[in-house]
C-alpha positions as CSV (number, residue, x, y, z in Angstrom):
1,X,53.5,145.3,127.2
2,X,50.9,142.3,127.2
3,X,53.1,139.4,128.2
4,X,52.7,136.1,126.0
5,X,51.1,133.0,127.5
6,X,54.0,131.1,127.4
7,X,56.0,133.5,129.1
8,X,53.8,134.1,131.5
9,X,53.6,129.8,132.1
10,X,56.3,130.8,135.2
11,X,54.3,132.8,137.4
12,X,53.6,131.4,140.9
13,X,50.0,130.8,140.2
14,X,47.3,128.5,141.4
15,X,47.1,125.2,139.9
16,X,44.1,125.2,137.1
17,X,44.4,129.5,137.6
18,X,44.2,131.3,134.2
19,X,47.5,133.1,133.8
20,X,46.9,135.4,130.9
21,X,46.4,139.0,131.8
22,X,42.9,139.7,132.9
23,X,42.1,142.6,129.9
24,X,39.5,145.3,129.8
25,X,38.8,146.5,126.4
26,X,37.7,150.3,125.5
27,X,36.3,151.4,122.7
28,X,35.4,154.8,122.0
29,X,32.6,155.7,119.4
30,X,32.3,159.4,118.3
31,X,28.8,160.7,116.9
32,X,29.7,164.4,116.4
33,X,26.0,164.9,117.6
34,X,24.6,164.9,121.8
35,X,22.1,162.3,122.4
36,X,21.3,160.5,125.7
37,X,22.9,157.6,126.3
38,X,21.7,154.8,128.1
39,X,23.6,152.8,130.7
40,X,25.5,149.2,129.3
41,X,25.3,146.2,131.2
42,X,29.6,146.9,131.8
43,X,28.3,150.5,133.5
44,X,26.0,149.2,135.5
45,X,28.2,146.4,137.0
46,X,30.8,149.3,137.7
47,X,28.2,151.4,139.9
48,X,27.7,148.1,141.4
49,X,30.4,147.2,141.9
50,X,32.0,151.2,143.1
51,X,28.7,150.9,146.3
52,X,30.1,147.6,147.4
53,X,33.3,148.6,147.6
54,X,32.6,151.2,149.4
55,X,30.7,149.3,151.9
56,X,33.2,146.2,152.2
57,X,36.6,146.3,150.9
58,X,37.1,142.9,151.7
59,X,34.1,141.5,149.4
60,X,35.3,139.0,146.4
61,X,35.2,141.3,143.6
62,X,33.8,138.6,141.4
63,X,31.0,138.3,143.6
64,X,30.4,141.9,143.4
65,X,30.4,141.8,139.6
66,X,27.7,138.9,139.4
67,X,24.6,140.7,138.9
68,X,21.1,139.4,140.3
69,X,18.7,138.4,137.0
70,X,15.9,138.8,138.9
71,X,16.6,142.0,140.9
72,X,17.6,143.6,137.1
73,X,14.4,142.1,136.0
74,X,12.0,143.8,138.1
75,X,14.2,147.2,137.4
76,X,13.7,146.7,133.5
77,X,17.3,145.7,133.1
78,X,18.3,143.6,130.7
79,X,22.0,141.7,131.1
80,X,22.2,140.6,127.2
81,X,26.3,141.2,126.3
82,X,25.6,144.4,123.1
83,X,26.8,144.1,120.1
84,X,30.1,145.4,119.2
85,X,31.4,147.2,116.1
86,X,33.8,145.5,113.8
87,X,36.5,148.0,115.2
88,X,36.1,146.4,119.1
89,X,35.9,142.9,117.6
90,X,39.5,143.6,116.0
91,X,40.6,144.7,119.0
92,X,39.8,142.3,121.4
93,X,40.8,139.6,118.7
94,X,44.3,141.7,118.8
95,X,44.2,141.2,122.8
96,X,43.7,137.8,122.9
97,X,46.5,137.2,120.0
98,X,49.1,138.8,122.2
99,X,47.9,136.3,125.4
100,X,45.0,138.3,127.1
101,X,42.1,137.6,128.9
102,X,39.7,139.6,128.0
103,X,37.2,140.3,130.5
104,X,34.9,142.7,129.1
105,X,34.6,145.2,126.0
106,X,33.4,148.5,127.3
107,X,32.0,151.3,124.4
108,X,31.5,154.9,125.1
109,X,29.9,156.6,122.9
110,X,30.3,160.7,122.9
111,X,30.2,163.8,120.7
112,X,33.8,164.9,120.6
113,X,37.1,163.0,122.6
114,X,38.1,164.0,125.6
115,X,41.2,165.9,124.7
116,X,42.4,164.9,128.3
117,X,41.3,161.2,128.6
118,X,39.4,160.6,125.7
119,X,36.6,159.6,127.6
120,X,34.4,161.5,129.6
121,X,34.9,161.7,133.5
122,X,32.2,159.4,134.5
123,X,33.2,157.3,132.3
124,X,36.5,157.0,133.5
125,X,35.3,156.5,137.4
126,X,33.0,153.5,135.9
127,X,35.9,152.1,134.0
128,X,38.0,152.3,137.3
129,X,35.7,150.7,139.3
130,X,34.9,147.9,136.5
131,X,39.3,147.5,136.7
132,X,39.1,147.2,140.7
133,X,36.2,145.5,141.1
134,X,37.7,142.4,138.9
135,X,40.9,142.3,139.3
136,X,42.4,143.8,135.8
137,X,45.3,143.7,134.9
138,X,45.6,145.6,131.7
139,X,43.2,148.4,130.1
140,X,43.5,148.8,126.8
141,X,41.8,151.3,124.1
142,X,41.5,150.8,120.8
143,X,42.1,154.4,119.4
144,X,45.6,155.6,120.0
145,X,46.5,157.9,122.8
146,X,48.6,160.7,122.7
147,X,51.2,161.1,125.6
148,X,49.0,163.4,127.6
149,X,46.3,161.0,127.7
150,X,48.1,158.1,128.3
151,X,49.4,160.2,131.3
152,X,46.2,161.3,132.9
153,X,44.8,157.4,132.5
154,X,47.4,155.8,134.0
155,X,47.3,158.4,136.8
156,X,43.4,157.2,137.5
157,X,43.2,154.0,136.6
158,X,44.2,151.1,138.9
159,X,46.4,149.3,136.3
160,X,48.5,149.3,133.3
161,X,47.0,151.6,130.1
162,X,48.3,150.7,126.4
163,X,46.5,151.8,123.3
164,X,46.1,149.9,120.2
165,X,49.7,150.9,118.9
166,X,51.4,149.1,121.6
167,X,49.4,146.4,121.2
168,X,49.9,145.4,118.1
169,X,53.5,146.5,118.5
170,X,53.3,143.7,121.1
171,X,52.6,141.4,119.1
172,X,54.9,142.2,116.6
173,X,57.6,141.8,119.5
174,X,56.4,138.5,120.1
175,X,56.3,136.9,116.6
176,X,59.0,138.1,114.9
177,X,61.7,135.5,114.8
178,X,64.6,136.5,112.5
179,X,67.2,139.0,113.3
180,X,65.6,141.7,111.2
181,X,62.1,141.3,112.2
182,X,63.4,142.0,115.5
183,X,65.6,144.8,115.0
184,X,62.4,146.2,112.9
185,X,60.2,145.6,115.8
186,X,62.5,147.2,118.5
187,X,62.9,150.6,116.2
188,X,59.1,150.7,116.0
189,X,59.5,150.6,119.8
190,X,61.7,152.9,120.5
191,X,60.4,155.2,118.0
192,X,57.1,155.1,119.7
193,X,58.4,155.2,122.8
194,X,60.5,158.2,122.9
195,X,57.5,160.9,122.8
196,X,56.0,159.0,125.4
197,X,58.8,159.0,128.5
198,X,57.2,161.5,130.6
199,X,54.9,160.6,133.4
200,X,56.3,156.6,132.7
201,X,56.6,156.0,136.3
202,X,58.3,158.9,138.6
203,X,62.2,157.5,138.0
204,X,61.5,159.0,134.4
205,X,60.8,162.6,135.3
206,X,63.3,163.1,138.4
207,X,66.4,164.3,139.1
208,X,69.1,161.5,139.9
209,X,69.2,160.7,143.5
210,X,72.0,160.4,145.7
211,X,75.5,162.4,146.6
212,X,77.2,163.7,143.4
213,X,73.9,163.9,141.5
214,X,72.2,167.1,143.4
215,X,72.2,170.5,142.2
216,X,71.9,171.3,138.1
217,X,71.7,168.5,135.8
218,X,70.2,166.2,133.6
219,X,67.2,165.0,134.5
220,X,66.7,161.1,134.3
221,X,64.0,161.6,131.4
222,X,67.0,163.7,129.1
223,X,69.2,160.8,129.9
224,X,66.7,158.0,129.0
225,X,65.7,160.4,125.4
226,X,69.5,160.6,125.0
227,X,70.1,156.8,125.3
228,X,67.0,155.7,123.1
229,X,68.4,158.3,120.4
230,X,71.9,156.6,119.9
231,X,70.0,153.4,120.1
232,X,67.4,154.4,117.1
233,X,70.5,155.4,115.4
234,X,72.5,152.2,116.0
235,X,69.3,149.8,114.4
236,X,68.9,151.7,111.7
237,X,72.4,151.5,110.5
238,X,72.0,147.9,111.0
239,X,68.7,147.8,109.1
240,X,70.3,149.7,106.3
241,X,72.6,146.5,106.3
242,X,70.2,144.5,106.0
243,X,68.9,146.7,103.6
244,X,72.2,146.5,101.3
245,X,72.0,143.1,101.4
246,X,68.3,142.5,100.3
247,X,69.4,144.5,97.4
248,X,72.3,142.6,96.7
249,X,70.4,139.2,97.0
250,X,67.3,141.1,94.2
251,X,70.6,142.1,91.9
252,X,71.7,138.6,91.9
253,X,68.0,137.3,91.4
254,X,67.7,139.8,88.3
255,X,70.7,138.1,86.4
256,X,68.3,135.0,86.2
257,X,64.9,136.2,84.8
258,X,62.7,134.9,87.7
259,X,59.9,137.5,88.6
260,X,58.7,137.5,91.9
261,X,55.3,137.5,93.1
262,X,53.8,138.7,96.4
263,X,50.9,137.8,98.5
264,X,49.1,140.8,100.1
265,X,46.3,141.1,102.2
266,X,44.8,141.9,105.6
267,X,46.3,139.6,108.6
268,X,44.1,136.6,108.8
269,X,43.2,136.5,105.4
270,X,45.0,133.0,105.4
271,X,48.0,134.3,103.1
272,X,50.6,132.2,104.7
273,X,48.1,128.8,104.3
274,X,47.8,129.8,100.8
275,X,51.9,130.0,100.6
276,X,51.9,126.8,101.9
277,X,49.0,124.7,99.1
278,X,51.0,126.5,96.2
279,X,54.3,126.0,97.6
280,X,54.1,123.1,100.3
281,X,57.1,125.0,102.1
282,X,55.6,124.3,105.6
283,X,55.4,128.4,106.4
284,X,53.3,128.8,109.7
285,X,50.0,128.9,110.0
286,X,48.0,130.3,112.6
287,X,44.6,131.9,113.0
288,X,46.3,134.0,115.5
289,X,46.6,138.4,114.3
290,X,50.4,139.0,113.0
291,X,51.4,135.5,112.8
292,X,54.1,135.8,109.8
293,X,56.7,139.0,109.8
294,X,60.1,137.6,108.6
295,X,59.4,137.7,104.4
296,X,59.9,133.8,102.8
297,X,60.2,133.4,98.9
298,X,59.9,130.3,97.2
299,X,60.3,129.2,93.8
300,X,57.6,127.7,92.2
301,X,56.4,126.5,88.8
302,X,53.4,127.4,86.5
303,X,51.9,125.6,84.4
304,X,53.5,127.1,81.4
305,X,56.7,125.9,83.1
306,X,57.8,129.3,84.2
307,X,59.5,129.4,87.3
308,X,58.5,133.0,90.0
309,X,59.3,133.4,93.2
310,X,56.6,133.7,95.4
311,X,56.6,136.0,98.7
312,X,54.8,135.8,101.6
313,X,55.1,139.5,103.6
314,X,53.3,140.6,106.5
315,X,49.5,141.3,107.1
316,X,47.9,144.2,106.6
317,X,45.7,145.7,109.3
318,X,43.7,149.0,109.3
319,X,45.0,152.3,110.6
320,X,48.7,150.4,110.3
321,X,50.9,152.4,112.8
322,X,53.0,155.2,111.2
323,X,56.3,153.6,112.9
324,X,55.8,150.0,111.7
325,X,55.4,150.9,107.7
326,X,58.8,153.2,108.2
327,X,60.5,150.1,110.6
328,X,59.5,147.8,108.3
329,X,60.3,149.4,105.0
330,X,62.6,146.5,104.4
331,X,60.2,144.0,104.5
332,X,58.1,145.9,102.3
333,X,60.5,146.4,99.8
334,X,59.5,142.3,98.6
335,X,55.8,144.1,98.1
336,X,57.6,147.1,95.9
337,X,59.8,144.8,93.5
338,X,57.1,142.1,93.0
339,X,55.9,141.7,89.3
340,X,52.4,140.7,90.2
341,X,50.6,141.3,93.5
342,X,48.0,138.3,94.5
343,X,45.3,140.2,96.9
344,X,44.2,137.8,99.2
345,X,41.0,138.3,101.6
346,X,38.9,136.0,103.6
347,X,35.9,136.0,101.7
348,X,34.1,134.6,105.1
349,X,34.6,137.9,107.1
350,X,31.8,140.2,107.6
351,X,34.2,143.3,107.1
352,X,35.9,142.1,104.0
353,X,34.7,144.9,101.8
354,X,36.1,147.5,104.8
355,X,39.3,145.2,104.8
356,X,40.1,145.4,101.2
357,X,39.9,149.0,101.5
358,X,42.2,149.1,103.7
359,X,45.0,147.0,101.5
360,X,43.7,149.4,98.8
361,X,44.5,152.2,100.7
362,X,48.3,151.1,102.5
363,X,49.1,149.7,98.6
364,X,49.0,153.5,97.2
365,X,50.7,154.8,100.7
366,X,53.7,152.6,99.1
367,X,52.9,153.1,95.6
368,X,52.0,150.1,94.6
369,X,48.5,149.9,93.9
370,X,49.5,150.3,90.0
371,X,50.9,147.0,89.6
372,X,49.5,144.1,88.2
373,X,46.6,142.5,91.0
374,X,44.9,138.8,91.2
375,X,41.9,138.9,93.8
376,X,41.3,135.8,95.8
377,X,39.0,135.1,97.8
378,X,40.1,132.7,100.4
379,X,38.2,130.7,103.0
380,X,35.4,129.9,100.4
381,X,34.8,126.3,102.7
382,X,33.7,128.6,105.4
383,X,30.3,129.8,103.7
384,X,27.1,128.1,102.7
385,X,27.2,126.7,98.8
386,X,24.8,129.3,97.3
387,X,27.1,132.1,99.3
388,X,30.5,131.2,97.5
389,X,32.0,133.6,95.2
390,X,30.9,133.6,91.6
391,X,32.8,136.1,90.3
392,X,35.0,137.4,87.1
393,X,37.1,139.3,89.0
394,X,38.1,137.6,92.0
395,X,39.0,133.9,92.0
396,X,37.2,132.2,94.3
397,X,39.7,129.3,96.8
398,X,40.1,127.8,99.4
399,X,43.6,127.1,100.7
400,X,43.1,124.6,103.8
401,X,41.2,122.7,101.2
402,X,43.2,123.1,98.4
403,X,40.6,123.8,95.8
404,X,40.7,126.2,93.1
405,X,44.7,126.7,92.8
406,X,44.9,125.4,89.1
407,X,42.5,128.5,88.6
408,X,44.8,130.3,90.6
409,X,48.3,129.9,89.1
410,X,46.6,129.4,85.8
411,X,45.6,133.4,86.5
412,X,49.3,133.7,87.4
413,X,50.7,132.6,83.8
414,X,48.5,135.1,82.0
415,X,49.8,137.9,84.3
416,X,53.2,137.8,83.9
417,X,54.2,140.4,81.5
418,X,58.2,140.3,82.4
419,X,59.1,137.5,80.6
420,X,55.8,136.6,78.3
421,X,55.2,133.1,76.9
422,X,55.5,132.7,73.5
423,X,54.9,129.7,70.7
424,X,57.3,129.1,68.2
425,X,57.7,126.4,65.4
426,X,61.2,125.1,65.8
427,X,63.7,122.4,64.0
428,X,66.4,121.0,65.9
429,X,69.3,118.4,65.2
430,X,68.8,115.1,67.0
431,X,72.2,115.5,67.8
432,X,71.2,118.9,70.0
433,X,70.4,116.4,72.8
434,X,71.1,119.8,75.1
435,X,68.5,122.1,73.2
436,X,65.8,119.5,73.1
437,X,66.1,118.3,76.8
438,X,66.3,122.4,77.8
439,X,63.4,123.5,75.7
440,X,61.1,119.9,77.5
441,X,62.2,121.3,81.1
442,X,61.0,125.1,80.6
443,X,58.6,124.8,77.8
444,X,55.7,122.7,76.9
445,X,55.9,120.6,73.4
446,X,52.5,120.0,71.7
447,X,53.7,118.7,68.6
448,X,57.0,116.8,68.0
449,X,57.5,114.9,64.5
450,X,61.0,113.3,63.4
451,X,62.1,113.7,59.9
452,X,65.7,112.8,59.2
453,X,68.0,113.4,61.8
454,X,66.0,116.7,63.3
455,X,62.9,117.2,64.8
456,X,59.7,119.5,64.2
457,X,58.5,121.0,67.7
458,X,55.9,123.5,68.2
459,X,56.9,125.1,71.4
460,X,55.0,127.3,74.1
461,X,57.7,128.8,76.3
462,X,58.7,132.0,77.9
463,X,60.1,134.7,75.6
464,X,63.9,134.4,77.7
465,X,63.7,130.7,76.9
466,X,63.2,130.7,73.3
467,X,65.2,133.8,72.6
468,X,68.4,131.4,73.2
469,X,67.7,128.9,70.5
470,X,66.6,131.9,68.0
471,X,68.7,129.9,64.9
472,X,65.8,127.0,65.3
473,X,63.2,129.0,64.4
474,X,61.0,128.3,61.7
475,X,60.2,131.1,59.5
């Protein structure tokens, strides 16, 4: 797993020396059709950088790896970094959330994958040269590997192999910060894990060593399967605590009519800065992948003087590993009892039509893509004036800049359906001093005349409100 920066802070390292993980990224683009395919800048380097080895081991590797301009000029080379899909953009931005230094993004494009390395052969040797050649630390690809692949990489490359899973698993790891986050994280872990013990370094597939342990046995990879069993089984009896006590906690909340309302979106989408202009609860805010995982609620109040709860859950992201929507079924559970979801998406992201998809698709994986939806658009300061959007069915904010939340929670009123606002004509005794002061807190007066010793109100409220004071009604 990707170390974070912080942690890595105690290395004996050169003053000034970067001390992230020097990170290769590979991305693998299947066409389904043969075509020739011309040689990246990242393959070239490699063949570079495989004959100098060859010729001097001792040469700097970063030497090796600095290309001549005018040599690759007078071949027709041309050194310009390519383009890369909005897939190894995600990637790499994953890499550098969990502390890496990436070096390079390297895309091979092929008919089918290689069902034994998912990339072809040559492209393998390049990659391993590319790893040796600069010092890598860390390879990682963005589609997931199965255990035979990861094998047969880490058997021929020259460093450590993860796939995107573990990545983002790693970053999970690293940001989760309450007691069920974490035990959520380590179950996705182990979970993943436990398919993937053979060939993990030769302890892992032997016999134990040593007198007492020869002859017929269990082998060390049994033993570790056996031990990461009992240990699944131990966090999810815990979770299944935590579990029981969520539910306890929504029983006690559903005695009080207070609806709850969740934010959803893709990670970056700037959810929990949102959270933070509607609530001013001080959640975390970070352009960083993953940055919230432990759920916060907060009450708030609408306009109409309603009261919700709002929820900020975790991002999003697309092809969401199998093992962290089961692990973190408990945090999704906010998502699943919310009255009203509020999708938010970053309105200056070049994939946001592919990311809202993706919500789209993980909201009817956990059945709740029926529910009543607000569409924001966040990050609206980001883009040019004529660029912002003007639209009916997404409300247009910005949360760093506070601007359009009266829109927002305004939206927020109408879509409440739980407990609906209502506007009654009421007559109360002055001497009701309780009534009147109850019905100013959670209501909103527009007309209040004195006659006597009661008073005339015409009162907007929500239906659980008024429903109390039923006797003051005016017919």
């Amino acid at each position: 797993m990707i170390e974070s920066f912080d942690s890595q802070r105690s290395r004996d390292t050169a003053p000034g020396q970067d001390r992230r993980e020097r990170t290769l990224i590979v991305v693998c683009e299947f066409t389904g059709k043969k075509y020739r395919q011309r040689l990246t800048p990242s393959a070239r380097q490699a063949r570079s950088a495989v004959r100098a080895i060859l010729e001097q081991e001792e040469t700097e590797s970063n030497a090796v790896l600095r290309p001549n301009p005018d040599a690759a000029e007078a071949q027709g080379h041309e050194f310009s970094t390519p383009q890369i899909s909005a897939e190894a953009a995600e990637c790499r931005d994953l890499a550098v959330s969990a502390g890496a230094n990436v070096l390079d993004v390297i895309v091979q494009r092929r008919d089918h994958p290689d069902p034994a390395t998912l990339v072809g052969k040559g492209k393998l040797e390049e990659i391993g040269a590319l790893a040796k050649a600069s010092r890598t630390n860390l390879i990682v690809f963005e589609q997931d590997l199965s255990p035979s692949q990861l094998r047969e990489l880490e058997q021929a490359l020259p460093c450590r192999v993860i796939d995107r899973t573990q990545l983002i698993l790693d970053i999970f790891a690293s940001h989760a910060r309450t007691r069920e986050g974490q035990l959520q994280v380590e179950l996705a872990q182990l979970e993943y894990m436990l398919p993937r013990l053979a060939g993990r370094g030769r302890s892992m597939s032997q016999l134990g060593g040593g007198i007492g342990t020869r002859g017929p046995g269990e082998t060390q990879i049994e033993t570790d399967r056996r031990k990461i069993g009992r240990k699944i089984q131990v966090i999810r009896t815990r979770l299944e605590a935590v579990r029981n006590i969520r539910r306890q906690q929504r029983q006690r909340r559903t005695s009080v009519p207070v609806p709850t309302v969740a934010l959803v979106g893709y990670t970056n989408a700037g959810k929990s800065t949102l959270f933070n202009a509607l609530t001013q609860a001080g959640q975390l805010e970070s352009s960083r992948l993953f940055a919230t995982l432990d759920p916060k609620l907060h009450l708030i109040t609408l306009p109409s003087r309603r009261r919700i709860l709002l929820s900020d859950t975790v991002g999003f992201i697309r092809a969401l590993p199998p093992t962290l929507v089961k692990a973190f079924r408990a945090t999704l559970e906010e998502v699943q009892t919310a009255e009203v979801l509020i999708h938010v998406m970053d309105a200056s992201s070049p994939s946001v039509v592919v990311h809202r998809q993706e919500v789209e698709k993980i909201l009817r994986e956990l059945e709740v893509d029926k529910k009543p939806r607000i569409e924001v658009m966040n990050k609206i300061d980001l883009l040019p004036e004529e660029e912002r959007v003007k639209s009916n069915d997404a409300i247009a904010v910005s949360a760093r800049a506070k601007t359009g939340m009266d829109v927002l929670l305004a939206a927020l009123d109408k879509a409440l359906e739980s407990d609906p606002l209502e506007d009654r004509d009421m007559t109360v005794p002055q001497s009701e001093g309780r009534v009147l002061a109850a019905l100013d807190a959670g209501g909103i007066i527009s007309n209040r005349t004195f006659q006597g010793d009661t008073a005339r109100l015409h009162v907007q409220g929500p239906a659980s409100l008024l429903g109390k004071y039923r006797k003051y009604w005016r017919a």
